[in-house]
PyMOL CGO cylinders between C-alpha atoms (Angstrom):
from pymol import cmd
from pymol.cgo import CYLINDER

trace = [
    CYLINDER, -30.35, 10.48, -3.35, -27.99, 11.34, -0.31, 0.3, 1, 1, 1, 1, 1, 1,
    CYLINDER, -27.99, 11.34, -0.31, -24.52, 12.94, -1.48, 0.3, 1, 1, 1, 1, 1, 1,
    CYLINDER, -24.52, 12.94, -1.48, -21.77, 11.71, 0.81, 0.3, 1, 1, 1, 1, 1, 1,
    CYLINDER, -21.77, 11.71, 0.81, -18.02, 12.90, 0.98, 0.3, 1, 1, 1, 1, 1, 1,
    CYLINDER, -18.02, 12.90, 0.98, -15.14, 11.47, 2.18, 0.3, 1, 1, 1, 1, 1, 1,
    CYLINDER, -15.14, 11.47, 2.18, -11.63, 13.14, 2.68, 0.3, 1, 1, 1, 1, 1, 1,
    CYLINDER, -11.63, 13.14, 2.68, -9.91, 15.25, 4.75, 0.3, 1, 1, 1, 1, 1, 1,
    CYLINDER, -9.91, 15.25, 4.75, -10.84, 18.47, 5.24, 0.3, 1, 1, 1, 1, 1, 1,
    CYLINDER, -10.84, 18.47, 5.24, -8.00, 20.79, 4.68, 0.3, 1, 1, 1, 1, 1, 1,
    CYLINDER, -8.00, 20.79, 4.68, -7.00, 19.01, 1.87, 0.3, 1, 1, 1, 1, 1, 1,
    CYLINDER, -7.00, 19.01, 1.87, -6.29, 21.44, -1.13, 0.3, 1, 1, 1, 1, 1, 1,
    CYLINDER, -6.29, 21.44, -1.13, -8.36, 19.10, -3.64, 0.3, 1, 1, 1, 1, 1, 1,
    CYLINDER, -8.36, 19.10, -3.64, -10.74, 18.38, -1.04, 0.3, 1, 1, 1, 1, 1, 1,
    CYLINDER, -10.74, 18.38, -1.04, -11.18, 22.52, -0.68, 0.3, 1, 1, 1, 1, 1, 1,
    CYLINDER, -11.18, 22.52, -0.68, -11.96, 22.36, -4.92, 0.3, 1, 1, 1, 1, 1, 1,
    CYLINDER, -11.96, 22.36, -4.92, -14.58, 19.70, -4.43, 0.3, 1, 1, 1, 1, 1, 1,
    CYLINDER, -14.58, 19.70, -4.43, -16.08, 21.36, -1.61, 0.3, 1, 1, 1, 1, 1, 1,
    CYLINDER, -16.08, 21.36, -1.61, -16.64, 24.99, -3.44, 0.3, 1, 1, 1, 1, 1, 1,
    CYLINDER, -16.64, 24.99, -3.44, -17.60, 22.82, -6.64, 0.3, 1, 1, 1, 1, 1, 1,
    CYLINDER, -17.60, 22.82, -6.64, -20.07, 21.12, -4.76, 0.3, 1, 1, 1, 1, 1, 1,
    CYLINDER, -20.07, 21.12, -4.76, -21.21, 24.78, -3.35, 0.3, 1, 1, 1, 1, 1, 1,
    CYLINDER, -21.21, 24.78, -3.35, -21.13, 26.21, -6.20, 0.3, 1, 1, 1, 1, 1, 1,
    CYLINDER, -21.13, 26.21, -6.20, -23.57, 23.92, -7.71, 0.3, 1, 1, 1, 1, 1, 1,
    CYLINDER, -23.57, 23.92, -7.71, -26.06, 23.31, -5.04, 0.3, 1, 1, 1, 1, 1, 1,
    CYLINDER, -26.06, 23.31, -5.04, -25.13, 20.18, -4.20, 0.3, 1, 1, 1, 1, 1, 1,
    CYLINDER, -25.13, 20.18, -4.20, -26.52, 19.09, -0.87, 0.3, 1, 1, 1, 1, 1, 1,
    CYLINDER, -26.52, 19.09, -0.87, -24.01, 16.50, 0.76, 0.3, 1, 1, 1, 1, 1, 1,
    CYLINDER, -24.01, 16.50, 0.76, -22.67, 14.97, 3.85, 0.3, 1, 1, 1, 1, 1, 1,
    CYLINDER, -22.67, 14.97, 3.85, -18.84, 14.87, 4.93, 0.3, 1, 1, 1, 1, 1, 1,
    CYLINDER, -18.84, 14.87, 4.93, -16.68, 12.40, 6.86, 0.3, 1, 1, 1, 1, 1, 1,
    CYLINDER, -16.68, 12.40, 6.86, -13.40, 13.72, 7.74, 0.3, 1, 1, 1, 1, 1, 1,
    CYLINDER, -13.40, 13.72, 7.74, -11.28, 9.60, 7.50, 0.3, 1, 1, 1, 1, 1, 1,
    CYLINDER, -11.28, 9.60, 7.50, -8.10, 11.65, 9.12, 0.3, 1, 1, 1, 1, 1, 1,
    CYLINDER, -8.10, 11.65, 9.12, -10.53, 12.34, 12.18, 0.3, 1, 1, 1, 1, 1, 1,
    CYLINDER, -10.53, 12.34, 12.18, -13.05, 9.85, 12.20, 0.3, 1, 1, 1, 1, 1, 1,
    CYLINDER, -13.05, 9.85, 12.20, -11.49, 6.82, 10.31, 0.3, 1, 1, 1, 1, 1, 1,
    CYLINDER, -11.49, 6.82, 10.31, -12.52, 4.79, 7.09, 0.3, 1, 1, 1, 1, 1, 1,
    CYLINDER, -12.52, 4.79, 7.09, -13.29, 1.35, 8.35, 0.3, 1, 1, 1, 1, 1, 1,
    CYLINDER, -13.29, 1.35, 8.35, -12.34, -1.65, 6.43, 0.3, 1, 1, 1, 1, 1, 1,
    CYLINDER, -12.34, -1.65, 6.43, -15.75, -2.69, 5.41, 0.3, 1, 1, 1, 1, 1, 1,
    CYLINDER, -15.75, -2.69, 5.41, -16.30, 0.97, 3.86, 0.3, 1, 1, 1, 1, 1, 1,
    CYLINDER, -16.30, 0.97, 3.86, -13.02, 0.77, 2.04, 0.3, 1, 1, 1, 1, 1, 1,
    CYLINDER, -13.02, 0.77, 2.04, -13.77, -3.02, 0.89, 0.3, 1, 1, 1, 1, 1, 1,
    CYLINDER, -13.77, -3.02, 0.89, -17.24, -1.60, -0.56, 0.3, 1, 1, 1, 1, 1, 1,
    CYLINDER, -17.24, -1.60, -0.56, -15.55, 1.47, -2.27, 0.3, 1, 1, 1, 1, 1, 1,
    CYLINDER, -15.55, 1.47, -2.27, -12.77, -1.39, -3.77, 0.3, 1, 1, 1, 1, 1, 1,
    CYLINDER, -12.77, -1.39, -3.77, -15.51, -3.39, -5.25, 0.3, 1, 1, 1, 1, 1, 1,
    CYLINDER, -15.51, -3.39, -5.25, -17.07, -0.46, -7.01, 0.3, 1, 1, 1, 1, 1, 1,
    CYLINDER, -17.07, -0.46, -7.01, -13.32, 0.74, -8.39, 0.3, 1, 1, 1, 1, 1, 1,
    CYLINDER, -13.32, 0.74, -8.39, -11.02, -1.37, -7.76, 0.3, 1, 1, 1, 1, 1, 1,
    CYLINDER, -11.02, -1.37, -7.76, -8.32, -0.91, -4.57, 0.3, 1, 1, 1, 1, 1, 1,
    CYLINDER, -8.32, -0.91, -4.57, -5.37, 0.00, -6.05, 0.3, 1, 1, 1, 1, 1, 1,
    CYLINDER, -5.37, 0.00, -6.05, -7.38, 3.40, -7.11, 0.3, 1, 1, 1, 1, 1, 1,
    CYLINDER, -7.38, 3.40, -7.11, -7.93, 4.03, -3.67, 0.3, 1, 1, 1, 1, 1, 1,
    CYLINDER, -7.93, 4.03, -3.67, -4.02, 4.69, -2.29, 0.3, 1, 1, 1, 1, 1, 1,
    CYLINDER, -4.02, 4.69, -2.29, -2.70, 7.95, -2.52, 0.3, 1, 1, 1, 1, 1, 1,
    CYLINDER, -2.70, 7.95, -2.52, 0.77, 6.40, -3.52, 0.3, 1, 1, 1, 1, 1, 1,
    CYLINDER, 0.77, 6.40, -3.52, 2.04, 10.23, -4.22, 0.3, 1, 1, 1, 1, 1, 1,
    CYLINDER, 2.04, 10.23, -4.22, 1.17, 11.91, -1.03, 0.3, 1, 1, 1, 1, 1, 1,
    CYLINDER, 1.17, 11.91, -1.03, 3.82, 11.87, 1.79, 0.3, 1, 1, 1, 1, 1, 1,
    CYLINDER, 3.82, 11.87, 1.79, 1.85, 8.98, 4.20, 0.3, 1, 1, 1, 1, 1, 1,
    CYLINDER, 1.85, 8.98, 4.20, 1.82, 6.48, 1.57, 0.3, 1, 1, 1, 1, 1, 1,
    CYLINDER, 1.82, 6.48, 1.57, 5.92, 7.63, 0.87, 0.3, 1, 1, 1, 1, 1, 1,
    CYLINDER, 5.92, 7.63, 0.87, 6.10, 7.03, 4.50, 0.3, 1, 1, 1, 1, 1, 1,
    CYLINDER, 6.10, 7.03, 4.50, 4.15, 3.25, 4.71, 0.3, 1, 1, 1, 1, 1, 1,
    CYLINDER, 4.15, 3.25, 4.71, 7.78, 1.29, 5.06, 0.3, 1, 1, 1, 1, 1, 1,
    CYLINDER, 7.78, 1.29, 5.06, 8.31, -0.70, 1.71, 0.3, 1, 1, 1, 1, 1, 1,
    CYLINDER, 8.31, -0.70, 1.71, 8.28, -4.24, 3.14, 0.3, 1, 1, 1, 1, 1, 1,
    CYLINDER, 8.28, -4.24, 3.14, 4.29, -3.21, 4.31, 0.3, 1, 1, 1, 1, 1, 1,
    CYLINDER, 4.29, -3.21, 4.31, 3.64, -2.29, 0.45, 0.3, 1, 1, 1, 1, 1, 1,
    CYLINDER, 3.64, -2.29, 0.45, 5.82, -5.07, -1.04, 0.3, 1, 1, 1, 1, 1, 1,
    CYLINDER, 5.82, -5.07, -1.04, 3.02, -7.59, -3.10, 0.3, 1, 1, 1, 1, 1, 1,
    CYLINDER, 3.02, -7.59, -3.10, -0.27, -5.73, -2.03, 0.3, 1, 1, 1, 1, 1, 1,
    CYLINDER, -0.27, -5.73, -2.03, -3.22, -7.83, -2.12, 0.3, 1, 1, 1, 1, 1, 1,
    CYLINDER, -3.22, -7.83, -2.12, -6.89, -6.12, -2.15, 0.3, 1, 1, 1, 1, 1, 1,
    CYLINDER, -6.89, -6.12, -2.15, -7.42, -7.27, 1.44, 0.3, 1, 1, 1, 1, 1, 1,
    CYLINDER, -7.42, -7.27, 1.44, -3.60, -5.74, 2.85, 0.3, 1, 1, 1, 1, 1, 1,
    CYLINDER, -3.60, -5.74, 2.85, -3.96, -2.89, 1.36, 0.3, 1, 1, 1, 1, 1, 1,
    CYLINDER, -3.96, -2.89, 1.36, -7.33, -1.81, 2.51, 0.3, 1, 1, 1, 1, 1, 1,
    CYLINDER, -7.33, -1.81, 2.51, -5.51, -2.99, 6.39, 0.3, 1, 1, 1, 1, 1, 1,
    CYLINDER, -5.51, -2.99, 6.39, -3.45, -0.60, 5.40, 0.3, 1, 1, 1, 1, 1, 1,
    CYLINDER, -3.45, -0.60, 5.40, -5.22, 2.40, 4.03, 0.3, 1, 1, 1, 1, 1, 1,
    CYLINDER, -5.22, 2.40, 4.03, -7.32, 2.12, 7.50, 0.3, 1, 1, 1, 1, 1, 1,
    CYLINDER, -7.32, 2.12, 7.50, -4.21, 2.03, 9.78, 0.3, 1, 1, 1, 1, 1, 1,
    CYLINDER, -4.21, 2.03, 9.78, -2.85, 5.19, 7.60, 0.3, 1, 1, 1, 1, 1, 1,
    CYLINDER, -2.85, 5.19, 7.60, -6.26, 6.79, 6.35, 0.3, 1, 1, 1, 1, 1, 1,
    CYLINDER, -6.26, 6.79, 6.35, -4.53, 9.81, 5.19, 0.3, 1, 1, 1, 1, 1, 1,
    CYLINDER, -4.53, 9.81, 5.19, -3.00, 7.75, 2.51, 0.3, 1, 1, 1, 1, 1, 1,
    CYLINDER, -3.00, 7.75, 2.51, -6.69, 7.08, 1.21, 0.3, 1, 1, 1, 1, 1, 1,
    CYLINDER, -6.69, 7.08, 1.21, -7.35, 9.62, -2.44, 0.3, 1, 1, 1, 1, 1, 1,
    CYLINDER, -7.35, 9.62, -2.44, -9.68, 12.47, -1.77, 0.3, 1, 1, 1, 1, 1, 1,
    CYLINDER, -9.68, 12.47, -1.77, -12.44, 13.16, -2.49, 0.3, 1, 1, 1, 1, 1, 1,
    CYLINDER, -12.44, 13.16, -2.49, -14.38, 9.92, -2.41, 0.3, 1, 1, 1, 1, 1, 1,
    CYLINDER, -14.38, 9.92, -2.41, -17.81, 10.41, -3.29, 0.3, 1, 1, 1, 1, 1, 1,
    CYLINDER, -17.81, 10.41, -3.29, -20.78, 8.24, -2.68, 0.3, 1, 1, 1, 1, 1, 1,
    CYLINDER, -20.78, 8.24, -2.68, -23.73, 8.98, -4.29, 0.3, 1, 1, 1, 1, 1, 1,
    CYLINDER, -23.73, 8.98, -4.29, -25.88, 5.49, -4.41, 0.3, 1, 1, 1, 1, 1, 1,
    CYLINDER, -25.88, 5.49, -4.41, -24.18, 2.71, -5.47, 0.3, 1, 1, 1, 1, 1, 1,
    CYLINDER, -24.18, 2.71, -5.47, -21.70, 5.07, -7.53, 0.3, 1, 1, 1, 1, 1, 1,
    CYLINDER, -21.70, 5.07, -7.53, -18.14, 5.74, -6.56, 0.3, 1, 1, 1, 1, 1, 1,
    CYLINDER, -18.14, 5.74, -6.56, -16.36, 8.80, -7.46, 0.3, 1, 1, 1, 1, 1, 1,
    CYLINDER, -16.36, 8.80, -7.46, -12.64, 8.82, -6.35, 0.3, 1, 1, 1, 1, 1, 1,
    CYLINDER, -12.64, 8.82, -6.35, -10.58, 11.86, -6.76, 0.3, 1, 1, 1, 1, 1, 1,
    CYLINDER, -10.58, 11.86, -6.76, -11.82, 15.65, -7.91, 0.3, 1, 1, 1, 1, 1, 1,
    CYLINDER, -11.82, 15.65, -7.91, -12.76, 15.45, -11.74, 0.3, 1, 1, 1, 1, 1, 1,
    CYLINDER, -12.76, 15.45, -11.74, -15.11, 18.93, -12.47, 0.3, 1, 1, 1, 1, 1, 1,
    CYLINDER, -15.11, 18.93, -12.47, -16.09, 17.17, -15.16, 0.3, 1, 1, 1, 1, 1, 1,
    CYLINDER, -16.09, 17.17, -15.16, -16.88, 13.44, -13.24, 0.3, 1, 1, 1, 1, 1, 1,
    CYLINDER, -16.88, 13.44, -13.24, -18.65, 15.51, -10.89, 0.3, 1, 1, 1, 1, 1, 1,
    CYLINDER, -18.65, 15.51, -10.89, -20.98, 17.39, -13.27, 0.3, 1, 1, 1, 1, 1, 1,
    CYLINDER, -20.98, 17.39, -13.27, -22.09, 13.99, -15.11, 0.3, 1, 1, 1, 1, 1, 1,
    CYLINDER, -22.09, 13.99, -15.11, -23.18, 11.77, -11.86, 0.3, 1, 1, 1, 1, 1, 1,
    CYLINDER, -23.18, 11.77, -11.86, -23.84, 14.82, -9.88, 0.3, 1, 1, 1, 1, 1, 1,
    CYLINDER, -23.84, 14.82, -9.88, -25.85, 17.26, -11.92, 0.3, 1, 1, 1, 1, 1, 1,
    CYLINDER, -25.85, 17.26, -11.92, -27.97, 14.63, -13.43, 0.3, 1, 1, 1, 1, 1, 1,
    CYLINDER, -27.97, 14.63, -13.43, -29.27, 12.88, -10.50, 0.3, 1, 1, 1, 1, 1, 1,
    CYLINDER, -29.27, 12.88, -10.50, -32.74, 14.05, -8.81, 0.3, 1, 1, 1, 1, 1, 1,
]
cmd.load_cgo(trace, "trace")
């Protein structure tokens, strides 16, 4: 089963997922979203699987920087219109590995879908 990450690639937590992944021989496939986008039908699939609002980076400085009235009463299908316009606001890692989403860098998330699959 194909191992695919999405982020950005200087990302500090994206840097810990990458040498976790390393580190345990995890064979994978990255998509930079800051370089090559995140396109609304990938972010609708990843919001079925865990919901949308887990998907915004509200702490990081692009989501700080989305002007209020664009955030004010988010709906699933706005704010996936807006995590593609501003893709750098998306969390990182997202991890794909089948149908399972893994959203954010959890060592421990990781090692339960990722070490047990073969």
């Amino acid at each position: 089963m194909k191992v695919r990450v999405y982020g950005i690639r200087n990302c500090d937590t994206m840097k810990k997922a990458f040498a976790w992944l390393e580190q345990h021989g995890v064979d994978y496939e990255f998509h930079d979203y800051k370089r090559e986008g995140a396109s609304v039908d990938r972010l609708a699939a990843w919001s079925k699987a865990v919901g949308w609002e887990k998907l915004a980076n509200t702490r990081g400085p692009t989501w700080r920087k989305i002007p209020e009235a664009d955030k004010a009463g988010l709906d699933e299908r706005r704010a996936l219109a807006l995590l593609a316009a501003n893709p750098s606001a998306i969390r990182r890692p997202i991890v794909e590995v089948g149908q399972q989403v893994l959203v954010g860098f959890d060592a421990v998330g990781f090692a339960r879908v990722l070490q047990r699959r073969g």
